[in-house]
N, CA, C and O of each residue as an XYZ file, in Angstrom:
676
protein
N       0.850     -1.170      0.000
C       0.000      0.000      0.000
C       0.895      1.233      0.000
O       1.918      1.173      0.683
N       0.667      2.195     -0.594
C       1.316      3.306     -0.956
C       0.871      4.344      0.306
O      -0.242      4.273      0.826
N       2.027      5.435      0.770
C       1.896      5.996      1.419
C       0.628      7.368      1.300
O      -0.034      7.512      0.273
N       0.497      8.101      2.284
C      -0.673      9.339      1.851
C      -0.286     10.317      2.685
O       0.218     10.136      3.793
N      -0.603     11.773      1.968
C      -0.577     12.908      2.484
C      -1.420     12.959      4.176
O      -2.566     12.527      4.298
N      -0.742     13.470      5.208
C      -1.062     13.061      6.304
C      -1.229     14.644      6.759
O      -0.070     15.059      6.760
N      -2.231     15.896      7.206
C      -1.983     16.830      7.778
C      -2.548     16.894      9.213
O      -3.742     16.806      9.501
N      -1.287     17.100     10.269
C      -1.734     17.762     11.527
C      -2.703     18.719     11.438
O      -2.552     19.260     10.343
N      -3.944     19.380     12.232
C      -4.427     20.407     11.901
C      -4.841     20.224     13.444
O      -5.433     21.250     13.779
N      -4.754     19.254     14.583
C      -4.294     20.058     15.931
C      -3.000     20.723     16.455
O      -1.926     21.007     15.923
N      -3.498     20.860     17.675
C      -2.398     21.661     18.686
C      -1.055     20.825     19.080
O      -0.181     21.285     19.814
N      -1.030     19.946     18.677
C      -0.340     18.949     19.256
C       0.068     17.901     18.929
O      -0.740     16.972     18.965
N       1.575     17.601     18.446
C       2.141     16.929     17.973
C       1.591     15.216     17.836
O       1.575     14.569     18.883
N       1.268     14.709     16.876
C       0.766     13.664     16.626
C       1.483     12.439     16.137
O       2.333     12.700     15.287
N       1.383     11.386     16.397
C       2.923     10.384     16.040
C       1.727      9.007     15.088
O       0.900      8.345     15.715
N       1.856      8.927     14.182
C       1.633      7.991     13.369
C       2.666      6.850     12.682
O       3.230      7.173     11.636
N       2.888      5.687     13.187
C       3.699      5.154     13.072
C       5.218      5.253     13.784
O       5.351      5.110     14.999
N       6.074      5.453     13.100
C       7.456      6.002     13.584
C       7.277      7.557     13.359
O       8.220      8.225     13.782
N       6.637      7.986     12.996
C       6.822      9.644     12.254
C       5.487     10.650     13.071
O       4.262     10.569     13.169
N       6.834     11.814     13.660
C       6.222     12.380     14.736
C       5.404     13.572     13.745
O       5.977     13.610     12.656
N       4.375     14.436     13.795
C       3.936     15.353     12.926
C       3.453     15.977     13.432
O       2.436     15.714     14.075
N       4.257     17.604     13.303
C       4.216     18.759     14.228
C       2.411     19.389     13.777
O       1.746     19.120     12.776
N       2.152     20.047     14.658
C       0.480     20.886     14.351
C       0.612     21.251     12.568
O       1.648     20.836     12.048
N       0.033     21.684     12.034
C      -0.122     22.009     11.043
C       0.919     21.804      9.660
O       0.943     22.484      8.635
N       2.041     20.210     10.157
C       2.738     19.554      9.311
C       1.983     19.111      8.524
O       0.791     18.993      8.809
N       2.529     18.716      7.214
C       1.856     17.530      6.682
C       3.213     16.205      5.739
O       4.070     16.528      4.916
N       2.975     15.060      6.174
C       4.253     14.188      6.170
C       3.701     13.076      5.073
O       2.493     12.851      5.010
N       4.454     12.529      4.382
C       3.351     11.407      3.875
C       3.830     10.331      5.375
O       4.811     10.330      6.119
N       2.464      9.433      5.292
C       2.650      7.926      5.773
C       2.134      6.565      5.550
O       1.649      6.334      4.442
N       2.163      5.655      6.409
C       1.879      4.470      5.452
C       0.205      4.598      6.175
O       0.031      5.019      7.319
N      -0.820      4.193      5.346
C      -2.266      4.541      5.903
C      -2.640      3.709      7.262
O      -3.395      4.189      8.108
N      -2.190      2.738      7.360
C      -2.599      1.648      7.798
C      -2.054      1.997      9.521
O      -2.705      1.489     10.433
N      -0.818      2.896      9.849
C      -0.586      3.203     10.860
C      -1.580      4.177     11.536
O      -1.572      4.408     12.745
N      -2.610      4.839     10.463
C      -3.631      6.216     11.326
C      -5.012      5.325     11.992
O      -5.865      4.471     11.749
N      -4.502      6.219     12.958
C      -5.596      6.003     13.809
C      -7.044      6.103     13.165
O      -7.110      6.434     11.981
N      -8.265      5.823     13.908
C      -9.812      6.205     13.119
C     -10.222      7.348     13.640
O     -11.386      7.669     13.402
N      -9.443      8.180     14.415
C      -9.797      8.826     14.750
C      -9.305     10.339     13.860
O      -9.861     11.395     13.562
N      -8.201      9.842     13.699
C      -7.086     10.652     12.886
C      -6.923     10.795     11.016
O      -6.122     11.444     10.343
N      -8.222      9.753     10.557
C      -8.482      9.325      9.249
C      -8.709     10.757      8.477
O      -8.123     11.057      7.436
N      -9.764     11.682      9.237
C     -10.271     12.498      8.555
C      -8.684     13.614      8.026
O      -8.892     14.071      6.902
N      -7.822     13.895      8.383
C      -6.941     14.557      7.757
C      -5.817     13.967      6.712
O      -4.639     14.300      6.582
N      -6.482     13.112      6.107
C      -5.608     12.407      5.141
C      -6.333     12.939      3.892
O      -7.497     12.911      3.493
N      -5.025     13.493      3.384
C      -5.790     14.354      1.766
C      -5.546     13.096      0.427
O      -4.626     12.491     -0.125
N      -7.064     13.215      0.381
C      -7.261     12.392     -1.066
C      -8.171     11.143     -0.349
O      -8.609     11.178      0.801
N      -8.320     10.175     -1.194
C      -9.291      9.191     -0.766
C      -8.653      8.607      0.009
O      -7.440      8.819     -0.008
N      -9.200      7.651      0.987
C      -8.616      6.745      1.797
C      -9.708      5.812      1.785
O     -10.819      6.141      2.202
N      -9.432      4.544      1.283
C     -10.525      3.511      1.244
C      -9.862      2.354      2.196
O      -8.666      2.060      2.218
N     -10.475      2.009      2.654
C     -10.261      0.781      3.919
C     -10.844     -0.428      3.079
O     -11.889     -0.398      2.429
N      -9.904     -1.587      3.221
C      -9.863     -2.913      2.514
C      -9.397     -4.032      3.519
O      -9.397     -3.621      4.679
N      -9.035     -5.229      3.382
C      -8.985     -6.205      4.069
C      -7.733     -5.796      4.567
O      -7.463     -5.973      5.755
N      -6.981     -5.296      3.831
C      -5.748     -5.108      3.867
C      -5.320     -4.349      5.157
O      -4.492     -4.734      5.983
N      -6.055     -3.177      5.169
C      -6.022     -2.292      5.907
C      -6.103     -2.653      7.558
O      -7.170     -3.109      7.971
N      -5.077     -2.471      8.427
C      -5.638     -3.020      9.468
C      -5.417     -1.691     10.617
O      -4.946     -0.668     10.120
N      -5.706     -1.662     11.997
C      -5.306     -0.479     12.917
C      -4.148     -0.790     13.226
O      -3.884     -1.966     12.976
N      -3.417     -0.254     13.635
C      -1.964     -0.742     14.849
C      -2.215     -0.926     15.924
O      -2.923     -0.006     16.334
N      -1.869     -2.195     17.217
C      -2.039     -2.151     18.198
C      -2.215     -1.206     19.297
O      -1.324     -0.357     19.320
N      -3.037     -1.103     20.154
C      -2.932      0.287     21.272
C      -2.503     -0.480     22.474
O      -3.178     -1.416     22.901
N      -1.455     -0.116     22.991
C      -0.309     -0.445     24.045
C      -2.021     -0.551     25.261
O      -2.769      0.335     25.675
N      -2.018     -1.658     25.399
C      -3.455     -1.307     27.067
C      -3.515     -0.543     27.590
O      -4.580      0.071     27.660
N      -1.986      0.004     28.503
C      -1.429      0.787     29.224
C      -2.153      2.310     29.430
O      -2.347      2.915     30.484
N      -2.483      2.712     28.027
C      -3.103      3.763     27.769
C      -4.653      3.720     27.732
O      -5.358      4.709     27.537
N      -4.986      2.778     27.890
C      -6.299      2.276     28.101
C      -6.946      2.867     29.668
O      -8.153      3.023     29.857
N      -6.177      3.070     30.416
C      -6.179      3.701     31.859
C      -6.384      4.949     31.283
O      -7.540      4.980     30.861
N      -5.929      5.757     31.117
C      -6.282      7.038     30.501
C      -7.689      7.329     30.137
O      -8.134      8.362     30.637
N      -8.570      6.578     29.297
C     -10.180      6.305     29.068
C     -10.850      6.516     30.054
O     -11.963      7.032     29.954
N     -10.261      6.123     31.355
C     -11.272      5.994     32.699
C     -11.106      7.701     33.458
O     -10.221      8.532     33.255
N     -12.031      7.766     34.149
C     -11.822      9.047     35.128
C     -10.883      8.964     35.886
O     -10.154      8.018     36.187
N     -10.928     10.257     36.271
C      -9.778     10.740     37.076
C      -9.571      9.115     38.563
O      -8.889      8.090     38.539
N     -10.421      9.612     39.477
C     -10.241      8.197     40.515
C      -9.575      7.025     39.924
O      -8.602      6.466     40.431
N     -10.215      6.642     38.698
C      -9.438      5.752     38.268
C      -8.742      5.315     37.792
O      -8.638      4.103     37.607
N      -7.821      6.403     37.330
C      -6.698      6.618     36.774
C      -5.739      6.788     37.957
O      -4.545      6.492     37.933
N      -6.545      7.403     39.199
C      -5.076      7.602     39.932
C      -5.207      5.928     40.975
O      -4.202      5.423     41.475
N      -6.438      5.390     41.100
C      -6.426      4.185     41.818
C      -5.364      2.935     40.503
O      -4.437      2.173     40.780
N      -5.823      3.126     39.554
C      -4.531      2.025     38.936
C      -3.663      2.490     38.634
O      -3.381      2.218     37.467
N      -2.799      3.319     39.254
C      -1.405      3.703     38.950
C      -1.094      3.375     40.115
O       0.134      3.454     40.066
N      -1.416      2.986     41.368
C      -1.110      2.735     42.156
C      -1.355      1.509     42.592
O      -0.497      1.171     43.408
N      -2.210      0.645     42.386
C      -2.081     -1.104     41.884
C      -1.180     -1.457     42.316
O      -0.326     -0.571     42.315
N      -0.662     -2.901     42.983
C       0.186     -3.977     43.253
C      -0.499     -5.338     42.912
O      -1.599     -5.797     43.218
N       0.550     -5.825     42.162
C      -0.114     -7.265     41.873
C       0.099     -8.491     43.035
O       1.191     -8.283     43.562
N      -0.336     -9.301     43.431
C       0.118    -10.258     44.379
C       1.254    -10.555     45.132
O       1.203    -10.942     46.300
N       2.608    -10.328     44.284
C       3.392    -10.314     45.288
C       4.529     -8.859     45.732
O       5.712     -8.764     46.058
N       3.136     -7.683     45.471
C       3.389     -6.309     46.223
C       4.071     -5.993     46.121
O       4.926     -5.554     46.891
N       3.944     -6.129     44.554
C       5.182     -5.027     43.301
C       3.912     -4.554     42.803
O       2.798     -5.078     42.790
N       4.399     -3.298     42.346
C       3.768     -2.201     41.534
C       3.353     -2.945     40.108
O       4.162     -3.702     39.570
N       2.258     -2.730     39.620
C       1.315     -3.233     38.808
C       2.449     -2.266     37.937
O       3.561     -2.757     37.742
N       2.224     -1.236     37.550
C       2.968     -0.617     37.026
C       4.106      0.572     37.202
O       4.171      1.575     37.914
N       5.093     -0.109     36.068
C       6.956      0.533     36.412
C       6.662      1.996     36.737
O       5.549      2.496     36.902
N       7.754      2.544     36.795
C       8.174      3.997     36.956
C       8.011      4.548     35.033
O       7.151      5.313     34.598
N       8.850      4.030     34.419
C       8.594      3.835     33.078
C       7.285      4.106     32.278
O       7.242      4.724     31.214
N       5.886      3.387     33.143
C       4.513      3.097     32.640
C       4.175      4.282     33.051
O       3.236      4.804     32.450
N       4.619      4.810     33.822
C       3.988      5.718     34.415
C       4.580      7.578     33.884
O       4.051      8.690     33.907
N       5.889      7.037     33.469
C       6.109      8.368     32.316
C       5.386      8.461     31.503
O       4.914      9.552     31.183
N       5.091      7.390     30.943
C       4.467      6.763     29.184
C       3.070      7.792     29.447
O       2.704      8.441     28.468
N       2.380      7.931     30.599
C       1.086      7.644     31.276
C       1.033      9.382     30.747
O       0.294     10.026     30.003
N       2.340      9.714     31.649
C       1.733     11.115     32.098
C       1.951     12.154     30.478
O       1.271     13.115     30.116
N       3.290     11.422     29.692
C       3.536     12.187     28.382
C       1.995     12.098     27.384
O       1.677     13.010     26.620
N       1.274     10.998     27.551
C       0.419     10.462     26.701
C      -0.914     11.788     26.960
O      -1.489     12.499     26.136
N      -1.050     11.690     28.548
C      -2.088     12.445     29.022
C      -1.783     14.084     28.190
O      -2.608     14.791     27.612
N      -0.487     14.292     28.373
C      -0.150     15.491     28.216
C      -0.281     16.157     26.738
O      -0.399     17.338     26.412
N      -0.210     14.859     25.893
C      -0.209     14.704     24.222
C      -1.497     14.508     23.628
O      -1.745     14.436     22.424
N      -2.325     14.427     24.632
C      -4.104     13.877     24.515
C      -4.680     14.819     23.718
O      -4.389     15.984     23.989
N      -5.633     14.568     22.542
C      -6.401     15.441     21.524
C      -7.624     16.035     22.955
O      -8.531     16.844     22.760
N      -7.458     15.687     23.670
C      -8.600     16.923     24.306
C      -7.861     17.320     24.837
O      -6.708     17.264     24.410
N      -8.282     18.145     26.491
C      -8.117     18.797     27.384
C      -6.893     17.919     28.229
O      -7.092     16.731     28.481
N      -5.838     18.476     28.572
C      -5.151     17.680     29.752
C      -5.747     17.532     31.564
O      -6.145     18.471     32.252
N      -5.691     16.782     31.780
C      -6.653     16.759     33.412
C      -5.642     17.069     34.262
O      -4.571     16.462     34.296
N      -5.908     17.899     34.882
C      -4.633     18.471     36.227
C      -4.651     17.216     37.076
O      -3.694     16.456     37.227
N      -5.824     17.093     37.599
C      -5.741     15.575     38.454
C      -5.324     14.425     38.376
O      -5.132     13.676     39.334
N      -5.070     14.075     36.732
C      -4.185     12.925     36.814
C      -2.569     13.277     36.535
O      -1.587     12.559     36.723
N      -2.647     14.516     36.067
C      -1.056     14.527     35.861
C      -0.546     15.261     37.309
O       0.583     14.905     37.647
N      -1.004     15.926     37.926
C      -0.820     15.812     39.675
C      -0.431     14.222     40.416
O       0.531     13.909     41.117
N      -1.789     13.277     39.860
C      -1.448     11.967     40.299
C      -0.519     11.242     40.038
O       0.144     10.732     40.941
N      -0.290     11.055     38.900
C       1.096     10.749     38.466
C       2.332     11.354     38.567
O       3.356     10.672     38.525
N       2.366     12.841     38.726
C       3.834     13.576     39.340
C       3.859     12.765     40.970
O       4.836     12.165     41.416
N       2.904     12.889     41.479
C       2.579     12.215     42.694
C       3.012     11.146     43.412
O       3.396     11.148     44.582
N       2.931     10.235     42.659
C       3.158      8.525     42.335
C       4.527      8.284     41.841
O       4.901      7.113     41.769
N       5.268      9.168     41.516
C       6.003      8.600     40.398
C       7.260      9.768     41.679
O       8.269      9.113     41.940
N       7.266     10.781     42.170
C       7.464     11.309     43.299
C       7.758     10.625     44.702
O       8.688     10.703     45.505
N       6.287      9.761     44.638
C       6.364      8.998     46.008
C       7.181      8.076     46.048
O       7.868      7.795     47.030
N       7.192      7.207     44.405
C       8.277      5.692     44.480
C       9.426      6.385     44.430
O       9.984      5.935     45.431
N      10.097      7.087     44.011
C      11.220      7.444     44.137
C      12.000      8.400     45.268
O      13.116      8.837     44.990
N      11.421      8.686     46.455
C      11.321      8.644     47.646
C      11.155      7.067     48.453
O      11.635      7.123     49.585
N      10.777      6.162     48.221
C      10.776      4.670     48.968
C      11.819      4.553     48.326
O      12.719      4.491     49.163
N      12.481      4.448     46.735
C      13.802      3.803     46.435
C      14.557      4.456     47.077
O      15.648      3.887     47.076
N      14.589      5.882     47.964
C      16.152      6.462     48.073
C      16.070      5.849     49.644
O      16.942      5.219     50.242
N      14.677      6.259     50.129
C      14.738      5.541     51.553
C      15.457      3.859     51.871
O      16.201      3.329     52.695
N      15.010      3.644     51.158
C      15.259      1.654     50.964
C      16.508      2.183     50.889
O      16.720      2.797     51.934
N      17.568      2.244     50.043
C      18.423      3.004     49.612
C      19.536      3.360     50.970
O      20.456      2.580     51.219
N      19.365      4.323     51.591
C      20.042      4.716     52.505
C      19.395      3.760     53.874
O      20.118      3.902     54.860
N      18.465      3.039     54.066
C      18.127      2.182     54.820
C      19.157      0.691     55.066
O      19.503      0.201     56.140
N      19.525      0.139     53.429
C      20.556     -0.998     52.974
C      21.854     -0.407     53.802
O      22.320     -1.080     54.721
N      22.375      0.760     53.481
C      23.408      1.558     53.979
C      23.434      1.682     55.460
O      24.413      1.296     56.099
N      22.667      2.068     55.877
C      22.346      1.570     57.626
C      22.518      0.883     57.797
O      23.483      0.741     58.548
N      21.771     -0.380     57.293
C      22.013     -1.899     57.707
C      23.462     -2.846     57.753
O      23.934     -3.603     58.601
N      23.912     -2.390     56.372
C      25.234     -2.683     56.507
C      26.554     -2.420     57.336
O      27.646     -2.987     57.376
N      26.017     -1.347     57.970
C      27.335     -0.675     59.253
C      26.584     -1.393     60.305
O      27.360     -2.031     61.017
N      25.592     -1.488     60.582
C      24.602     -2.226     61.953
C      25.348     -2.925     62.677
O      26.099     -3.588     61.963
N      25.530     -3.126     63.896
C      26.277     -4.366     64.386
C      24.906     -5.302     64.696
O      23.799     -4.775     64.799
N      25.112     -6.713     64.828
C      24.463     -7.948     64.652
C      23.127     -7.674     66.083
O      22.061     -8.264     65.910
N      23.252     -6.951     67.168
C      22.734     -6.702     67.934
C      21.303     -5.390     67.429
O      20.105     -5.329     67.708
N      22.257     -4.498     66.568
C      21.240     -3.491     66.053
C      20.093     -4.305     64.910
O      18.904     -3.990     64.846
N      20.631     -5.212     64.199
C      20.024     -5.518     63.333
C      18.738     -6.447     63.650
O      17.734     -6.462     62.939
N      18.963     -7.435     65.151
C      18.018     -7.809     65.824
C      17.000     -6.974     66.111
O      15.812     -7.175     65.857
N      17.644     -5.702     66.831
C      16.580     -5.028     67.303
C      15.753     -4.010     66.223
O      14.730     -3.455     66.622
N      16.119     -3.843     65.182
C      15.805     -3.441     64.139
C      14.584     -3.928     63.335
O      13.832     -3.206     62.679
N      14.471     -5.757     63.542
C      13.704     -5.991     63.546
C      12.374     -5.898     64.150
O      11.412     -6.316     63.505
N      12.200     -5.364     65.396
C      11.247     -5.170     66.305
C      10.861     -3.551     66.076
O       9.709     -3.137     65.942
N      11.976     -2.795     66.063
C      11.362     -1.728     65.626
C      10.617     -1.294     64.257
O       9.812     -0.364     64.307
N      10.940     -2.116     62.742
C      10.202     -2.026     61.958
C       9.520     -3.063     61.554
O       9.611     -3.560     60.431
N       8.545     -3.577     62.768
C       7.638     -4.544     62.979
C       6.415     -3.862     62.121
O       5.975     -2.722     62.271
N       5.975     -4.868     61.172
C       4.660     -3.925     60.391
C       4.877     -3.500     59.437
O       3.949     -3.244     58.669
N       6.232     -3.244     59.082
C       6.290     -3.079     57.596
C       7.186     -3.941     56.801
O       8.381     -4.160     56.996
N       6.511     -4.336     55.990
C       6.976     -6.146     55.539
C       8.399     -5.487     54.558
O       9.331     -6.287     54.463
N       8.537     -4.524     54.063
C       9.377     -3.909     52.979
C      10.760     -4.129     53.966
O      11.570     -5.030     53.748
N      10.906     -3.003     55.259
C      11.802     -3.210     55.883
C      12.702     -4.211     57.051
O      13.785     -4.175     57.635
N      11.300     -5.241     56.947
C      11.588     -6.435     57.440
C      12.522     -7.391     56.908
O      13.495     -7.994     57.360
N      11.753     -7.327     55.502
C      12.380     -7.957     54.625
C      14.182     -7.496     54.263
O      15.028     -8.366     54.054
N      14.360     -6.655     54.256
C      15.526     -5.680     54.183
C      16.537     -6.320     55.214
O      17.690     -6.735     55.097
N      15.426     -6.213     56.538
C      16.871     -6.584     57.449
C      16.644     -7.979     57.888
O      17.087     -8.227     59.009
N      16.202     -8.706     57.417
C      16.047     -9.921     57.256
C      17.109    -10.654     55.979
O      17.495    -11.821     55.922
N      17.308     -9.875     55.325
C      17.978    -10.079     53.999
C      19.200     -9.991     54.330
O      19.952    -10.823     53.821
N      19.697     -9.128     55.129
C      21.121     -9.050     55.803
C      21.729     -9.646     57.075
O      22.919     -9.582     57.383
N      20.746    -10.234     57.774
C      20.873    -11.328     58.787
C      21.203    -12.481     58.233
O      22.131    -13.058     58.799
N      20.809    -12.934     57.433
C      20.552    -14.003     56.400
C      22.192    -13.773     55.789
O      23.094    -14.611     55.811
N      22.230    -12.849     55.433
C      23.450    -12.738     54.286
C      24.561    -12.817     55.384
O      25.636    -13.175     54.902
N      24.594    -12.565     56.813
C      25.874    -12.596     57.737
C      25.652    -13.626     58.311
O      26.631    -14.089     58.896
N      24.513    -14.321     58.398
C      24.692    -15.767     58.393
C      25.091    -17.156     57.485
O      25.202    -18.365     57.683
N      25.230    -16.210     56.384
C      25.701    -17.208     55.484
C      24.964    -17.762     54.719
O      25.382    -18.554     53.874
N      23.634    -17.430     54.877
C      22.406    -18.252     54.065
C      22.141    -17.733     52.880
O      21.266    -18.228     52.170
């Protein structure tokens, strides 16, 4: 299939395929990468055939569709064994996408996601300089260490991990 005249005529940079296309660009591309939403600015006919298929939509962005609550309740998700449903990574993807959105951008989710994405990287530096504690600890602190961060399974685990490791296990 032969490529087609493709014109931006929003505010906001639009990516069809590999090829990014500034507001009021116009690029050729291959048809089959435009969205249905994005059909109407293709100059000249565009006829849809068997051939023709959409490009996959990453799920990920599928969160985005839902309201605000629920956009900021699944960005914050853990799957069963209380890891983050989704990376630090998913959650850039999340907030550039929101920000690149043919409507309105929502303050509330891109708050939620500066938020989220803020908060985990505050637990990595804590964890972080927590390992660093642990490792100077003498074998007595690290006992009692346990009792003091009774309740939180993250830092249990932590100094449990280094008892273990000076025991040899």
């Amino acid at each position: 299939m032969k490529n087609v005249a493709f014109t931006n005529n929003t505010k906001k940079t639009i990516h069809v395929g590999s090829k990014s296309i500034r507001p009021n660009e116009t690029r050729e591309v291959d048809p089959t990468m435009i969205e249905a939403k994005h059909k109407k600015m293709v100059h000249g006919s565009f006829e849809e055939d068997e051939r023709t298929t959409q490009p996959e939509i990453n799920p990920l962005f599928e969160i985005l569709d839902g309201k605000i609550p629920f956009v900021l309740t699944s960005i914050a998700e853990k799957d069963e064994n209380g890891e983050f449903k989704y990376s630090d990574e998913d959650l850039k993807l999340l907030a550039e996408a929101e920000a690149e959105g043919n409507g309105s951008t929502r303050k509330g989710v891109m708050e939620g996601l500066a938020e989220e994405i803020l908060s985990r990287a505050t637990q990595t530096q804590e964890a972080a300089e927590l390992v660093k504690e642990l490792f100077e600890s003498s074998d007595e602190d690290l006992t009692a260490a346990l009792d003091l961060y009774a309740g939180d399974d993250g830092k249990i685990a932590l100094v449990q991990g280094e008892i273990d490791k000076r025991a040899g296990k």
